[in-house]
C-alpha positions in Angstrom: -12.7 -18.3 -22.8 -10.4 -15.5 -21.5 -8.1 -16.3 -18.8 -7.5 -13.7 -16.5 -3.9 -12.6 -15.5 -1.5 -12.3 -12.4 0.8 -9.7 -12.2 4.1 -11.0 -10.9 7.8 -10.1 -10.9 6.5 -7.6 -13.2 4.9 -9.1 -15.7 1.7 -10.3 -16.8 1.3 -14.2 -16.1 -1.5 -16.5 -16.9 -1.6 -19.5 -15.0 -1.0 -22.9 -16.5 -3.8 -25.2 -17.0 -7.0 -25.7 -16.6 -8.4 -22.5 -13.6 -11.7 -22.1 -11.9 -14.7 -20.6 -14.2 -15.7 -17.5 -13.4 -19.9 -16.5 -13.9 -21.6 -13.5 -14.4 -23.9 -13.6 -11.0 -26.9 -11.9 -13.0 -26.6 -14.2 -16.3 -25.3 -17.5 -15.1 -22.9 -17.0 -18.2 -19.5 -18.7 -18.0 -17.4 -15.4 -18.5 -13.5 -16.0 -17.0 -10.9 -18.6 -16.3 -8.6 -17.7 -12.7 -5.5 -19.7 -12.7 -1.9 -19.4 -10.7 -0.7 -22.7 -11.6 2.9 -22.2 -12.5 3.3 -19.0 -10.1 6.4 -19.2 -7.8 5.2 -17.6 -4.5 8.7 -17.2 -3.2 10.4 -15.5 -6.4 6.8 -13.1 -5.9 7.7 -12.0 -2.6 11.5 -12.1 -3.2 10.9 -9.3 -6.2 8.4 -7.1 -3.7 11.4 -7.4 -0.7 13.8 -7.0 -3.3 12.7 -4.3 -5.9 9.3 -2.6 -4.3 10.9 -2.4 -0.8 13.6 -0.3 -1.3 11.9 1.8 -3.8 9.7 2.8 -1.3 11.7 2.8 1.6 13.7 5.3 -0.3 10.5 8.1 -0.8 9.3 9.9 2.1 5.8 9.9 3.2 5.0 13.3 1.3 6.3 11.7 -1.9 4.5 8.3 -1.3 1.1 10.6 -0.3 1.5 12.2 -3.8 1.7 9.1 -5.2 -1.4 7.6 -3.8 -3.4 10.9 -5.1 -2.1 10.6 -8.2 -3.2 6.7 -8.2 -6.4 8.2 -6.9 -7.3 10.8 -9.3 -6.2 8.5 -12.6 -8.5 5.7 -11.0 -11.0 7.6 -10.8 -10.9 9.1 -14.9 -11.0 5.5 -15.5 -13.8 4.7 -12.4 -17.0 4.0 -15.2 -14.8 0.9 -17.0 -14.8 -1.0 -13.4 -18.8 0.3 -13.0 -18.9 -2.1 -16.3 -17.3 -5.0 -15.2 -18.6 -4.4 -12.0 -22.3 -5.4 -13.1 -21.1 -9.0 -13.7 -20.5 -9.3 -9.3 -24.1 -8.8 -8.7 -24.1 -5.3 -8.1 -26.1 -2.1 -8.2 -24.8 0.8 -9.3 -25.3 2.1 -5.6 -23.5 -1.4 -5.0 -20.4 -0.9 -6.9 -20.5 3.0 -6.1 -19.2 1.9 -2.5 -17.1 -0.9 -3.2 -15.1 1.6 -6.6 -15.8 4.6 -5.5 -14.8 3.8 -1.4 -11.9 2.3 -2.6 -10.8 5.5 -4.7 -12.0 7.5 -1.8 -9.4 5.7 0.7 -6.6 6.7 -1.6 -7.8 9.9 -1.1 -7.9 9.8 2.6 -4.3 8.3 3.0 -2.7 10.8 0.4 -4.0 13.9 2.5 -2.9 11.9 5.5 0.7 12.8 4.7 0.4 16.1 6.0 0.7 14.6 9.4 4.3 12.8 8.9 6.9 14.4 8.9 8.8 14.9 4.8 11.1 12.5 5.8 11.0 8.3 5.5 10.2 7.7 8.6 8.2 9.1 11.8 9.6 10.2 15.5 6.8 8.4 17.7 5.5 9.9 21.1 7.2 12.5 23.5 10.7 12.2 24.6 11.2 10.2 27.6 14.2 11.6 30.1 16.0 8.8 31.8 18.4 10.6 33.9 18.4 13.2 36.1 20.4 15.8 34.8 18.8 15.1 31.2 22.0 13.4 29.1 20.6 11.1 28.8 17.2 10.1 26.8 14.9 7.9 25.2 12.7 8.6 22.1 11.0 6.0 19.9 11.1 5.8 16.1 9.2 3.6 13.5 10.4 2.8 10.5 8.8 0.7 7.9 9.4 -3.2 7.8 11.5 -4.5 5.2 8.9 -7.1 3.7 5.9 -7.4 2.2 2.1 -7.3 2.7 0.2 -10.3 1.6 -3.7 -9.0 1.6 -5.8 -12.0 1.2 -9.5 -10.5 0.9 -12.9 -11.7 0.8 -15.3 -11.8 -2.6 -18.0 -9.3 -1.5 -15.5 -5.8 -2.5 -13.2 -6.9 -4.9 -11.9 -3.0 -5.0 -12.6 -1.8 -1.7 -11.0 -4.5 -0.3 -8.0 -4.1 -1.7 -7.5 -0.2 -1.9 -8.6 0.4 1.5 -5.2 -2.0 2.5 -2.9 -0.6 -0.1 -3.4 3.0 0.3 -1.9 2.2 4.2 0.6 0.3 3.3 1.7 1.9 0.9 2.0 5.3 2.6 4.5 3.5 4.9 6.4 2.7 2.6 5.6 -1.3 2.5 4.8 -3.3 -1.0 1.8 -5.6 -1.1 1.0 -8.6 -2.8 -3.2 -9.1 -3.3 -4.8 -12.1 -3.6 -8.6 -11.0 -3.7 -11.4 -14.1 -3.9 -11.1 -16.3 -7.0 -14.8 -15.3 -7.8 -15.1 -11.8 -8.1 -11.2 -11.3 -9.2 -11.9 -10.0 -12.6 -13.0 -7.0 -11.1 -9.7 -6.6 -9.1 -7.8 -7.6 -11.9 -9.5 -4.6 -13.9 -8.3 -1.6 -11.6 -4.4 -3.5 -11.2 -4.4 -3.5 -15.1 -5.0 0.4 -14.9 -2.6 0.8 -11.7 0.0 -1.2 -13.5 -0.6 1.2 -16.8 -0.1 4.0 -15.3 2.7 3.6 -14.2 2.5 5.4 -10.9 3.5 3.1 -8.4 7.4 2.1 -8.6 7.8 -1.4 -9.8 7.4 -4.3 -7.4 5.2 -2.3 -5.3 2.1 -4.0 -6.6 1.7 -7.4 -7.5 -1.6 -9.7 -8.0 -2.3 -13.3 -7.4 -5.9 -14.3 -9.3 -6.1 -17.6 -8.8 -5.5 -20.0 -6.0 -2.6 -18.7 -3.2 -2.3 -22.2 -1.4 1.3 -22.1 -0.6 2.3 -18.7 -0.3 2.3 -18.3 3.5 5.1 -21.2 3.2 7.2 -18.0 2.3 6.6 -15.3 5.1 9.4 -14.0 6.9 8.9 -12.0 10.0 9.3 -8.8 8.2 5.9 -9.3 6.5 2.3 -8.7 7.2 -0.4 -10.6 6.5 -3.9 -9.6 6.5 -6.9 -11.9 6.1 -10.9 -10.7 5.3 -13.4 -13.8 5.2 -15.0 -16.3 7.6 -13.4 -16.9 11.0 -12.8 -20.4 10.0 -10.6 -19.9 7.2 -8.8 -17.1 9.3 -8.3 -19.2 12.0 -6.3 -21.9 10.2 -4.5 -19.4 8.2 -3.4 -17.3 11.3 -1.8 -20.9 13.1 0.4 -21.8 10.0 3.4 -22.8 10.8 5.9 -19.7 9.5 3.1 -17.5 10.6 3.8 -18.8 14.2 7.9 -19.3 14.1 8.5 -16.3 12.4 6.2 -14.4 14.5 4.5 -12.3 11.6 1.9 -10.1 12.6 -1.0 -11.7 11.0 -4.9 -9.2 10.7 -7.8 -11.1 11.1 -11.1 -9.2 9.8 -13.9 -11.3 10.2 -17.6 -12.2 9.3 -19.5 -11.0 12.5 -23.1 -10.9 13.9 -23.4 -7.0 13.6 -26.8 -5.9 15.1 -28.4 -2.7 15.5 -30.4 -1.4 18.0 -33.9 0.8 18.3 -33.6 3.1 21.3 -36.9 2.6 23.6 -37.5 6.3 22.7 -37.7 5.8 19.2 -41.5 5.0 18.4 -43.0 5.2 15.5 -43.9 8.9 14.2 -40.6 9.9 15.2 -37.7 10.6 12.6 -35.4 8.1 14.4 -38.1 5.2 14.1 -38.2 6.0 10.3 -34.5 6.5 10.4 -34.1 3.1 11.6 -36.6 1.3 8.9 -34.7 3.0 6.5 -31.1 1.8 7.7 -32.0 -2.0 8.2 -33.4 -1.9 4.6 -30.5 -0.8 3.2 -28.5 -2.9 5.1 -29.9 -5.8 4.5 -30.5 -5.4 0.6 -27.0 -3.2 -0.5 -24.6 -5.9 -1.5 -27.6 -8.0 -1.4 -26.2 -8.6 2.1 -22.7 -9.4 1.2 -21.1 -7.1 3.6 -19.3 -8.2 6.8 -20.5 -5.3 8.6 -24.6 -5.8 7.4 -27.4 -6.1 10.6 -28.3 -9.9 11.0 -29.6 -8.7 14.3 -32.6 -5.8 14.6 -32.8 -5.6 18.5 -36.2 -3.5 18.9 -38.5 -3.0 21.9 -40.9 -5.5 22.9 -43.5 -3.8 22.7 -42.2 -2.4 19.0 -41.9 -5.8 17.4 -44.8 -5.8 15.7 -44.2 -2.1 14.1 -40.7 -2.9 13.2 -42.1 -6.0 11.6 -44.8 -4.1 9.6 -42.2 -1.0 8.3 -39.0 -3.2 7.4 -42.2 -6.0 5.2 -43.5 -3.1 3.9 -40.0 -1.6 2.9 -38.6 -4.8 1.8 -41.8 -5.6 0.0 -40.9 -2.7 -2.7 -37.5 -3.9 -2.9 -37.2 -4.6 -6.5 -34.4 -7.6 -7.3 -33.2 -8.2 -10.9 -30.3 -7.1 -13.5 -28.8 -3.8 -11.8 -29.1 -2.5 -15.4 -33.1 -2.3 -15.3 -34.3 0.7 -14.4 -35.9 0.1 -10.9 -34.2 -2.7 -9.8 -32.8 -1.3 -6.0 -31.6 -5.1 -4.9 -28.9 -7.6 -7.1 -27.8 -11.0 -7.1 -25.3 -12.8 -5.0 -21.6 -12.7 -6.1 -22.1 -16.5 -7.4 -24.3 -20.1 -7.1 -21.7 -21.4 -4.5 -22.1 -18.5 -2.1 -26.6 -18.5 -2.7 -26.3 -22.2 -2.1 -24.2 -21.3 1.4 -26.5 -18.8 2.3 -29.9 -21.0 1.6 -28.3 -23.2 3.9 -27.8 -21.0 6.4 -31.3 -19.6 6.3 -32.8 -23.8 6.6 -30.6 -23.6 10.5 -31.9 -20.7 11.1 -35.3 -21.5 10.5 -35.4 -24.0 12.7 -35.4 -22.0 15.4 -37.4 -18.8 14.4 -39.7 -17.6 11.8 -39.9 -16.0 8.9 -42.1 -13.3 8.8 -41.1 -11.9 5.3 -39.7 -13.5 2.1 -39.0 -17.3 0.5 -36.2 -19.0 0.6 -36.8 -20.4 -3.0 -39.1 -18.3 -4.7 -38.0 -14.9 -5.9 -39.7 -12.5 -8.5 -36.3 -10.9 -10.6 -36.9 -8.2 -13.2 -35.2 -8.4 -16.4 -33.2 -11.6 -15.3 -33.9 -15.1 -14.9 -34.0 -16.0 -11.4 -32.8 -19.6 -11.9 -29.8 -18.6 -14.2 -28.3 -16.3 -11.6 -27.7 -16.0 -8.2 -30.7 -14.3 -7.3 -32.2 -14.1 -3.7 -35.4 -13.0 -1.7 -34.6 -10.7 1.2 -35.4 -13.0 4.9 -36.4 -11.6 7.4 -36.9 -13.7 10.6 -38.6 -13.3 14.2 -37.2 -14.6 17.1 -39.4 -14.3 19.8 -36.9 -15.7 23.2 -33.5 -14.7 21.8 -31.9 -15.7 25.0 -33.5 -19.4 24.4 -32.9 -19.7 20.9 -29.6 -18.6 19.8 -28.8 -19.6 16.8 -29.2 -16.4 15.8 -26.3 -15.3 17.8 -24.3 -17.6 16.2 -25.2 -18.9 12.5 -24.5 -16.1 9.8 -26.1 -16.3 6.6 -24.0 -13.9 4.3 -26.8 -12.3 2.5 -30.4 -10.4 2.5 -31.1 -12.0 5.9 -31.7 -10.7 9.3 -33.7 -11.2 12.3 -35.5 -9.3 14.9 -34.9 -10.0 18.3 -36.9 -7.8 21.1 -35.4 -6.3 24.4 -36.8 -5.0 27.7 -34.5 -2.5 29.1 -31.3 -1.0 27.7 -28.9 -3.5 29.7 -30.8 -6.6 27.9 -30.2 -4.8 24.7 -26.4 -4.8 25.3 -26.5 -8.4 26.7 -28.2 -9.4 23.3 -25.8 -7.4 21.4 -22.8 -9.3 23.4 -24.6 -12.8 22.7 -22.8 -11.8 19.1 -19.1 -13.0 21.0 -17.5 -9.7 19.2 -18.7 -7.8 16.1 -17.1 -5.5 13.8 -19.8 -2.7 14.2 -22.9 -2.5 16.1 -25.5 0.6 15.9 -28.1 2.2 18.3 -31.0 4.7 17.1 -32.3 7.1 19.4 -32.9 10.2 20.4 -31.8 10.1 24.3 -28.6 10.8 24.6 -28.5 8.9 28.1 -29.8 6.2 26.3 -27.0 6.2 23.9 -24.6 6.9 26.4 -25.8 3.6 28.7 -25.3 1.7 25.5 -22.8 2.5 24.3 -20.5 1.8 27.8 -22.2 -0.9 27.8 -21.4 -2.7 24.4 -17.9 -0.9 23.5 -16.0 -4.3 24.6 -17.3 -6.0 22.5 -17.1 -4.1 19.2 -14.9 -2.2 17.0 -17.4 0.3 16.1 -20.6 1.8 16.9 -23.1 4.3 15.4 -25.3 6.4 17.3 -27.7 7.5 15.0 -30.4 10.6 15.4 -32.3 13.2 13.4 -29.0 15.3 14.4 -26.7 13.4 12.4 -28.7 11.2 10.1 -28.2 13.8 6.8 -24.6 13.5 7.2 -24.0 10.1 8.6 -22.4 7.3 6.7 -24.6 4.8 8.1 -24.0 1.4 10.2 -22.2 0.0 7.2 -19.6 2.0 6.0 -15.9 1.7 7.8 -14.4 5.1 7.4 -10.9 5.6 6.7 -9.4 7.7 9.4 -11.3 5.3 12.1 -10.0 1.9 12.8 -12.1 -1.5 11.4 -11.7 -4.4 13.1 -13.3 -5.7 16.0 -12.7 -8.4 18.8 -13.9 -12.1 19.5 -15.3 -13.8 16.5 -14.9 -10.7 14.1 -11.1 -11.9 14.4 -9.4 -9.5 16.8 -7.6 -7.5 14.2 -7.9 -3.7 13.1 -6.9 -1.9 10.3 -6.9 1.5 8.5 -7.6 4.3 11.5 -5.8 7.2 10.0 -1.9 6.8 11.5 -2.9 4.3 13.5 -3.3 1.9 10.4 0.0 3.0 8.9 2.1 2.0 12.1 0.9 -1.6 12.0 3.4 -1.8 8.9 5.9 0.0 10.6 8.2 -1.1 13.7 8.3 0.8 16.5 11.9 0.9 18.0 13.0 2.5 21.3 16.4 4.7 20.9 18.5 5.9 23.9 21.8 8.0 23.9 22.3 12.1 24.7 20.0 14.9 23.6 22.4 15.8 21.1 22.7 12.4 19.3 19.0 11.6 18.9 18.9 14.8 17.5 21.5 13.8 14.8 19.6 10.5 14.5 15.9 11.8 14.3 16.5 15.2 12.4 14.0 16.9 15.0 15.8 18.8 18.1 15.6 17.4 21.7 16.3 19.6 24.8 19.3 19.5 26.0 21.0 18.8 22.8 23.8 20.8 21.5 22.6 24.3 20.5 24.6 26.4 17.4 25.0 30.2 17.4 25.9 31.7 13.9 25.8 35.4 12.9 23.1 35.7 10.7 19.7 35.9 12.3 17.5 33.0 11.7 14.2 35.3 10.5 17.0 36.3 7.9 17.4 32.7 6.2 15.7 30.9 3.7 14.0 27.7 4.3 16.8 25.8 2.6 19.1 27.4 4.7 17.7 26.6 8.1 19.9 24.1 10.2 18.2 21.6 13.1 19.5 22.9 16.5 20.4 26.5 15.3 19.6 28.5 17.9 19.4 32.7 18.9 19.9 33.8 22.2 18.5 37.0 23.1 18.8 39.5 24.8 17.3 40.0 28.0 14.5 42.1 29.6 12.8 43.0 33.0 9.2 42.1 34.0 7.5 45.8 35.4 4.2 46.1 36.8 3.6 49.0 34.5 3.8 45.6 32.3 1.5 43.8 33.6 -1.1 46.7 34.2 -1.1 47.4 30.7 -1.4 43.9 29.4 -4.5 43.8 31.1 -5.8 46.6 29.6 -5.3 45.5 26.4 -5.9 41.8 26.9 -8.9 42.7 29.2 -7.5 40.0 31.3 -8.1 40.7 34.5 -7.8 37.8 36.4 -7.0 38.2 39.8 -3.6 36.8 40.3 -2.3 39.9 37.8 -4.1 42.5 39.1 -5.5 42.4 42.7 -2.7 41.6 45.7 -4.8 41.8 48.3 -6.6 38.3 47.2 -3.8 36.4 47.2 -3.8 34.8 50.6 -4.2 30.9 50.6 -2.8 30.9 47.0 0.8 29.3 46.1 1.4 33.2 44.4 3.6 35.3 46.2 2.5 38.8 44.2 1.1 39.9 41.4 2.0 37.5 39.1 2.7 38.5 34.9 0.7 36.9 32.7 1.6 33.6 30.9 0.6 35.0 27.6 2.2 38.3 28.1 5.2 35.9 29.1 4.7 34.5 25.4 4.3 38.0 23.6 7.6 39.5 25.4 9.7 36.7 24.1 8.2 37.3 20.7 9.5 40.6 21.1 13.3 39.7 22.0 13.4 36.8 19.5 11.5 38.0 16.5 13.7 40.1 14.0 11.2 42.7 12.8 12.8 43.0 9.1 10.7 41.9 5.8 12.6 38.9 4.8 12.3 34.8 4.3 9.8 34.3 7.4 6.3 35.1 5.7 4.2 34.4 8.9 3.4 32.6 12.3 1.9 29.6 11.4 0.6 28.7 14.8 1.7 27.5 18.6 1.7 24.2 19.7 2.5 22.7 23.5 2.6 25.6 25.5 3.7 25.8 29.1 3.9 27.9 31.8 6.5 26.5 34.2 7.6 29.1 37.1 6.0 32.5 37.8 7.2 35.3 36.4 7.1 38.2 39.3 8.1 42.6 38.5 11.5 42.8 38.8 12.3 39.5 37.4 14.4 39.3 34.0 13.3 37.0 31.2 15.8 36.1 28.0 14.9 33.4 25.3 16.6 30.5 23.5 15.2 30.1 20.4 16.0 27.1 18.7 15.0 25.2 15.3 13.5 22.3 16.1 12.1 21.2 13.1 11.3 21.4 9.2 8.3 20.1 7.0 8.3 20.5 3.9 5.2 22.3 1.8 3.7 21.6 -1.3 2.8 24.2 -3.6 -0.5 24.4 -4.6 -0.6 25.5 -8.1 2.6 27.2 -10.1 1.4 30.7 -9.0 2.3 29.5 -5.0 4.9 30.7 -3.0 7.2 27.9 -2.6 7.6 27.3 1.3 8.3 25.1 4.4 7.2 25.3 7.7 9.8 25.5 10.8 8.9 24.7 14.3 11.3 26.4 16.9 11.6 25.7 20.6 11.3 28.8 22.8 12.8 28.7 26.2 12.0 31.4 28.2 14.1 31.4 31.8 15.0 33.5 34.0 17.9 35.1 35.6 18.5 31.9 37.3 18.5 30.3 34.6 15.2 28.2 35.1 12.8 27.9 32.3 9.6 29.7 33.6 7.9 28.9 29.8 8.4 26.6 27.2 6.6 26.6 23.8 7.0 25.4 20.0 5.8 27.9 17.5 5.4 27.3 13.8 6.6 29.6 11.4 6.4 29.7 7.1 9.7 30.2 5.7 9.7 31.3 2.0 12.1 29.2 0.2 15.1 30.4 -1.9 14.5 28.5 -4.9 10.8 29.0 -6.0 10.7 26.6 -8.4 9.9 23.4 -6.3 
């Protein structure tokens, strides 16, 4: 029997003893041993604080994001090995597509997302804030990433989603992880660790894997960690009040098993593409996975006077499901992940039914192709009528985590959202219709109570994801019984393994501190034009002053002309009464493009183009006969990646211009981006 392995401290570890058997869910054969007797938990999370920490801490986000492409693109040369092993969960190929493929896809996600950090380790949060009122003093915030580890303790049902879609954020902020994925479907995880490890991409105690049994480890968490749970809300609940959890005040994410439901707009009747739009989502929803997802519809909320059709489409649907060995052509629906989680379910289903019927499927009867049914972990797809949902609700409460779901009818829009509630939190609902007020009334409705929701129409439908799928750049989580937690969301994922700190002091030393100018700060003069440097070259806070010019109406007359901006303000003074303008007033832009023209040194050198504009202001009016100068100062500097060896190598510079006036007051403020060729050409 081969014993699968934990990867800790850097090495390779069975575990001692006898382990839990592992089964292939289509076969029924014995197939793996998971064992992590003889692990020490502490010396685990001692090597990740000790050795991945600071290895990752010391990279910048650009060179962690380049990592996790890297990771991503050698996982996926290797993708049809874990399509293999894959088969042995249960799965389709459409199955296992989402769960390796979605987790190779997140890597994806978070390695472009480095082009919106800075090149630096850590990220300047928010807008300045100015405490005082001649501006020496300020206060900026800063987040940095913690100096522990995350502990991802996920559920059976995506053994590689489950833990990519966590490690590609935490990783990116610089934090190592320790996975401890369900005992049942861990060879798969242990698979695509075996090939991380290999490759040798990830710097050493970044990764480390726990196959067998993690009873114990939470005894070790320190308040620099993160833990993150995916399973039932029971299990989450007793993990998230442990002891060290509580006195060391460790941010602990709950993602759990919710009541998910999605709704048929009252528009939506059959013969129209988002009737047959929904059929076709709550079939795959309740058959992909074979149900095993904790974002699957257990509740259909349909019309009332639509039962019966929705009844009719989804039996007739379900009816050509076939179920059997994924490796049979045909076969559209596999087998539970193992016996233990079909016996939970088929108990699940007997509560149910006493309070609702089933109108398609048998709990114990099932016809599998090319399998035996009794051998592996095979499953009719339920589906149940409730007829008073607001009577009987156990619907709204018992979750059986497979091919069930039940249809619950509605009268008006706000019962649909009361029904939906009824769920106490889920991580995604979804509503199909057409009428946008519909969707809008629902969806104001229900947002409380859920992380997500779909609005699904004929407009989107080619293109949309579907009610299952949590998307990387949008946060999954959701409140009540789905746990209260949330995770991935684009930056917003990467900050929950960060710490936010507030920093006070003068303009000039947050901008030591931060690497990124603040107004007021210290400004340097030197003789050589900026335009004239290289990107190497470029100093935070070097600034040009300018010289000076005087606002005409000739000016302004022939900006409109070429503008053809001829709004009245600039070009008509006898409409001016009742407006706070004492004249013909220049325009803002024109403002903009006559600073351009004092700072901007017109030679061909470094500076290869204006790479765009960002938070522009127009603070005082700019009247003829008024004289405008410009302080133009670096204010930034992100590094660029070239794109092939044939690329220019280059960096982007954000400068602040400060446009005042002969009083001295800033009458516009702006930051411009610029690309700045760099001198040496071969990075």
């Amino acid at each position: 029997m081969i014993k699968l392995k934990n990867y800790a401290a850097g090495e390779w570890v069975e575990g001692t003893g006898t382990g839990t058997d592992l089964f292939n869910s289509i076969t029924g054969e014995k197939i793996f041993e998971a064992s992590s007797a003889g692990l020490d938990f502490g010396m685990m999370m001692d090597y990740a604080r000790r050795t991945g920490g600071p290895a990752l801490r010391r990279m910048t986000f650009h060179e962690r994001g380049r990592m996790l492409k890297a990771l991503a693109l050698h996982l996926n040369e290797k993708k049809e090995s874990f399509y293999k092993v894959s088969w042995a969960t249960g799965a389709t190929r459409a199955d296992s597509w989402i769960d390796i493929e979605g987790g190779i896809g997140n890597l994806f996600a978070y390695a472009s997302l480095r082009k919106q950090f800075p090149d630096e380790t850590y990220y300047v949060d928010g807008e300045v804030a100015k405490l005082s009122k001649e501006g020496t003093f300020i206060g900026h915030h800063i987040t940095v990433p913690k100096e522990g580890v995350a502990i991802h303790i996920n559920a059976y049902n995506f053994p590689v989603w489950g833990m990519l879609e966590k490690i590609a954020v935490n990783l990116l902020a610089g934090m190592p992880a320790i996975v401890k994925p369900a005992t049942v479907t861990s060879f798969l995880t242990e698979a695509v660790v075996q090939e991380i490890i290999s490759s040798g991409i990830l710097p050493e105690g970044a990764l480390q894997l726990i196959c067998g049994s993690a009873n114990g480890i939470l005894d070790h968490v320190m308040s620099q960690d993160v833990v993150t749970f995916t399973g039932s809300a029971s299990t989450g609940m007793k993990l998230k009040v442990h002891p060290k959890i509580i006195s060391e005040s460790v941010p602990f994410n709950l993602e759990a098993d919710s009541l998910n439901a999605s709704v048929l707009g009252a528009d939506a009747v059959p013969g129209t593409p988002e009737f047959d739009l929904f059929i076709k989502e709550i079939t795959r929803e309740i058959t992909i996975k074979a149900g095993q997802k904790c974002t699957a519809v257990r509740r259909i909320i349909v019309p009332e006077k639509l039962v019966e059709d929705v009844q009719i489409a989804l039996g007739q649907r379900l009816a050509k499901t076939t179920v059997g060995d994924p490796n049979v052509e045909g076969v559209r629906m596999g087998s539970l992940a193992g016996k233990e989680q079909l016996k939970d379910v088929k108990d699940r289903v007997h509560e149910l039914a006493k309070t609702q019927e089933i109108v398609f499927g048998n709990i114990d009867e099932v016809a599998v192709t090319g399998a035996d049914a009794k051998a592996g972990a095979f499953m009719s797809p339920i589906l149940f009528l409730n007829k008073d949902p607001f009577r009987f609700q156990d619907c709204h409460n018992i979750e059986a985590f497979g091919p069930v779901s039940t249809i619950l009818p509605y009268k008006t829009t706000e019962e649909a959202v009361e029904l939906v509630k009824m769920g106490k939190g889920s991580l995604v609902c979804s509503i199909v219709t057409a009428d946008d007020r519909i969707a809008r009334d629902f969806v104001l409705g229900a947002a409380a109570y859920h992380g997500r929701i779909l609005v699904l129409n004929a407009d989107c439908a080619k293109e949309s994801t579907g009610h299952g799928s949590p998307m990387p750049m949008l946060t999954h989580g959701g409140p009540g019984r789905a746990g209260g937690g949330e995770e991935m969301g684009g930056k917003r994922g990467v900050f929950h393994y960060m710490q936010r700190t507030a920093i006070q002091g003068s303009p000039t030393t947050l901008t030591a501190i931060t690497n990124v100018y603040q107004y007021g700060g210290k400004q340097t003069e030197k003789e050589v034009h900026v335009f004239r440097k290289y990107f190497e070259d470029i100093e935070i806070g070097e600034t040009v002053i300018t010289a000076k010019r005087t606002v005409t109406e000739a000016d302004i007359v022939n900006f409109s002309n070429v503008s053809w901006d001829h709004f009245y303000a600039h070009t008509d003074a006898t409409s001016l009464d009742g407006t706070i303008f004492e004249g013909r007033v220049a325009h803002g832009y024109f403002v903009l493009a006559a600073a351009a023209g004092l700072f901007v040194d017109a030679k061909k050198g470094p500076v290869l183009l204006n790479y765009g504009l960002d938070e522009c202001r127009f603070t005082k009016p700019v009247y003829p006969g008024m004289t405008i100068g410009v302080r133009l100062t670096v204010k930034e500097k992100t590094d660029q990646e070239k794109r092939n060896e044939e690329d220019v190598a280059k960096g982007i510079v954000k400068f602040l211009v400060d446009v005042y006036d002969e009083t001295g007051e800033t009458v516009a403020i702006a930051t411009i981006l610029t690309m700045v060729k760099k001198r040496d050409q071969s990075r």
